[in-house]
C-alpha positions in Angstrom: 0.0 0.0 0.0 1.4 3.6 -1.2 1.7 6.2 1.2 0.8 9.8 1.7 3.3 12.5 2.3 1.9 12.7 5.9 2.8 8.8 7.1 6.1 9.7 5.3 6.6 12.4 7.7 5.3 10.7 10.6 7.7 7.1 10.1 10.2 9.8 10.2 9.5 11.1 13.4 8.8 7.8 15.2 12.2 7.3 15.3 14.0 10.5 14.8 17.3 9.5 15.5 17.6 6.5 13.2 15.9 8.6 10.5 17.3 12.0 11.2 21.6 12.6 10.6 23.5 12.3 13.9 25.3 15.9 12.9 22.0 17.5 11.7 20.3 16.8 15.1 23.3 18.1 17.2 23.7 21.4 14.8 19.8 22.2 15.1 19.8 21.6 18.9 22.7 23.6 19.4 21.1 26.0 17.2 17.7 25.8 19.7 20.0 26.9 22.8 21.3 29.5 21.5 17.7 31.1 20.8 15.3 32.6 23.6 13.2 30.2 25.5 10.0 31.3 23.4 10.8 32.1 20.1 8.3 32.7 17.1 8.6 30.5 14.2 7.2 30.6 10.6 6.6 27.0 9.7 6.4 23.9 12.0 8.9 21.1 12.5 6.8 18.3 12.1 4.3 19.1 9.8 2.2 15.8 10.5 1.9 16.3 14.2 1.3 20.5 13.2 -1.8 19.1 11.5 -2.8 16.6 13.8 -2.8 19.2 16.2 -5.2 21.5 14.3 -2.6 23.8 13.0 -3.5 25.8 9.9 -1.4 27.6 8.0 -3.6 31.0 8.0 -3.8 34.3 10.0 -4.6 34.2 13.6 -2.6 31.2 14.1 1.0 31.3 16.1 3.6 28.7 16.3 6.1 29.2 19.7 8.8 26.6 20.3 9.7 26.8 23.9 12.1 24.8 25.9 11.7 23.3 29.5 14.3 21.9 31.8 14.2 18.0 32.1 14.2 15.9 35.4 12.2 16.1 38.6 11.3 18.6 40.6 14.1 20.6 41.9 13.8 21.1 46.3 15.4 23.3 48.2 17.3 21.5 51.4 15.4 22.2 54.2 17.8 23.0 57.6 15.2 22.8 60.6 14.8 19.8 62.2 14.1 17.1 59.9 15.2 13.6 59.5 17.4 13.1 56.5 14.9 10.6 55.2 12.1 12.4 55.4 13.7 15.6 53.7 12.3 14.9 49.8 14.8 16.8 47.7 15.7 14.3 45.3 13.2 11.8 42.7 10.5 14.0 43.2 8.1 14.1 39.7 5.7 17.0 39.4 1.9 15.8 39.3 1.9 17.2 35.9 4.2 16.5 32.5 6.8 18.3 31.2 4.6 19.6 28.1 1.9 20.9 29.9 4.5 23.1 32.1 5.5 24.0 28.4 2.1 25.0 27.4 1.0 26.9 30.7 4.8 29.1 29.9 3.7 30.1 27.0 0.3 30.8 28.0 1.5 33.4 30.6 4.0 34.9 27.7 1.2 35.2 25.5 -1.7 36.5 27.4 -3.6 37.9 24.1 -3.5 34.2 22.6 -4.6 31.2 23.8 -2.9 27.4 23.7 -4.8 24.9 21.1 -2.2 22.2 21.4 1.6 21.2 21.1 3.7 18.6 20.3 7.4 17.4 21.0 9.9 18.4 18.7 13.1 17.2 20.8 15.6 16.7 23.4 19.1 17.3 24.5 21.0 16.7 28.0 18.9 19.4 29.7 16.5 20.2 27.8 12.7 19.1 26.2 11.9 21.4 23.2 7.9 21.6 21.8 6.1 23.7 19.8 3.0 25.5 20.7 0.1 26.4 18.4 -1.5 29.2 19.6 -4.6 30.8 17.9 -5.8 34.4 18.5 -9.6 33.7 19.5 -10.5 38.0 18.0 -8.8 37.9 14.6 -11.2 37.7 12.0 -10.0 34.4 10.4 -10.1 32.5 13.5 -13.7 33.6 14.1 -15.1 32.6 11.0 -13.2 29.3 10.8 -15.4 26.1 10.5 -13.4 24.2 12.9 -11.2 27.2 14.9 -14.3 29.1 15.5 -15.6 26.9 18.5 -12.5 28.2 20.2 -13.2 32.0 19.6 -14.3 34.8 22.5 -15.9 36.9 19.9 -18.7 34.5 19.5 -19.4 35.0 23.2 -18.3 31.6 23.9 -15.9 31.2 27.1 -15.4 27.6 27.7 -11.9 27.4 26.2 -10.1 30.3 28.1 -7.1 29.5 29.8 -7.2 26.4 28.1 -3.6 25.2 29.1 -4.4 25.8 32.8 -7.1 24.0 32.7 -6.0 20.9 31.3 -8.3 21.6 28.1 -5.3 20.4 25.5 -4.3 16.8 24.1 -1.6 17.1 26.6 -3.7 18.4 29.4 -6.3 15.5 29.2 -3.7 12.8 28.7 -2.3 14.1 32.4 -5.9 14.1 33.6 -6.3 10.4 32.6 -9.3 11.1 30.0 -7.3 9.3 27.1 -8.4 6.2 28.5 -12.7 5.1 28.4 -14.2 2.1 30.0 -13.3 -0.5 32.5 -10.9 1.0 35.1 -11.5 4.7 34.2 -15.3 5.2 35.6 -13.9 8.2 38.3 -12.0 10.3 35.9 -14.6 12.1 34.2 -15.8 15.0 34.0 -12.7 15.0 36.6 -11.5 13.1 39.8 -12.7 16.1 42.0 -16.4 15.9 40.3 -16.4 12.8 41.0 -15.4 12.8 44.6 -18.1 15.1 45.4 -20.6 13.2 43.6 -21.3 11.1 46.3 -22.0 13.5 48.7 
């Protein structure tokens, strides 16, 4: 069976450092460092998870790459009285992903847009680098999009602001557990505190 440009793309990216060139990696990630932490770009990286994602290539529609420090959570020692054991500096994991930290970043740098998804685009030593697709919900072309639209204030709709803090993203419901339906997930929707207080 032929395929599409897109599963081209995509068999690419499954395993991007047998397909990709060791030195062409290294060059753009040294490349990525060098830039500020958010930093506007004109075309996505991988344009098969861009799509996925609901990117268009129209106005009204932003693409950030921002960085984010890997590893746990970083604790400061704490001096009064505790036992060593019990201190909890080190293999401590934040409740929530690395890419929705990402997303939540960028959602504070840009107040005026709001988050619609992201997707990984790599990794070095320190690093995780993703790029955000952010949509402005007034611009005229957003507003009158068939399928962008639903996510636009000017039609007096509110349910998608603050998206990223909310956990409204692929990312965002993948952390909250709603990827998965059926047996085993009964209590995670419409979320675990919902739930909880169902009962009461």
């Amino acid at each position: 069976m032929t395929q599409g440009l897109y599963q081209h793309v995509r068999s690419t990216w499954k395993r991007p450092k047998d397909a990709l060139p060791h030195m062409y990696r290294q060059t753009r990630m040294a490349q990525w460092r060098r830039e500020p932490v958010n930093c506007r770009i004109e075309r996505p990286t991988r344009l098969d998870a861009a799509r996925r994602m609901g990117y268009k290539a129209k106005q009204g529609v932003v693409l950030i790459r921002t960085r984010v420090r890997r590893g746990g959570l970083r604790k400061g020692k704490i001096h009064m009285n505790r036992k060593p054991s019990k201190a909890g500096i080190s293999k401590i994991t934040m409740a929530k992903n690395t890419q929705r930290i990402a997303e939540e970043r960028v959602a504070r740098h840009f107040p005026n847009l709001e988050v619609l998804n992201s997707y990984w685009v790599g990794q070095d030593g320190k690093h995780k680098f993703f790029e955000v697709i952010l949509i402005d919900t007034h611009h005229p072309a957003i507003v009158n999009d068939k399928q962008l639209g639903v996510f636009s204030r000017a039609n007096g709709k509110t349910a998608h602001r603050g998206r990223a803090y909310r956990g409204k993203t692929s990312a965002g419901k993948r952390g909250r557990g709603l990827h998965k339906k059926g047996k085993g997930a009964e209590k995670l929707r419409p979320s675990l505190k919902a739930n909880l207080n169902r009962g009461k």
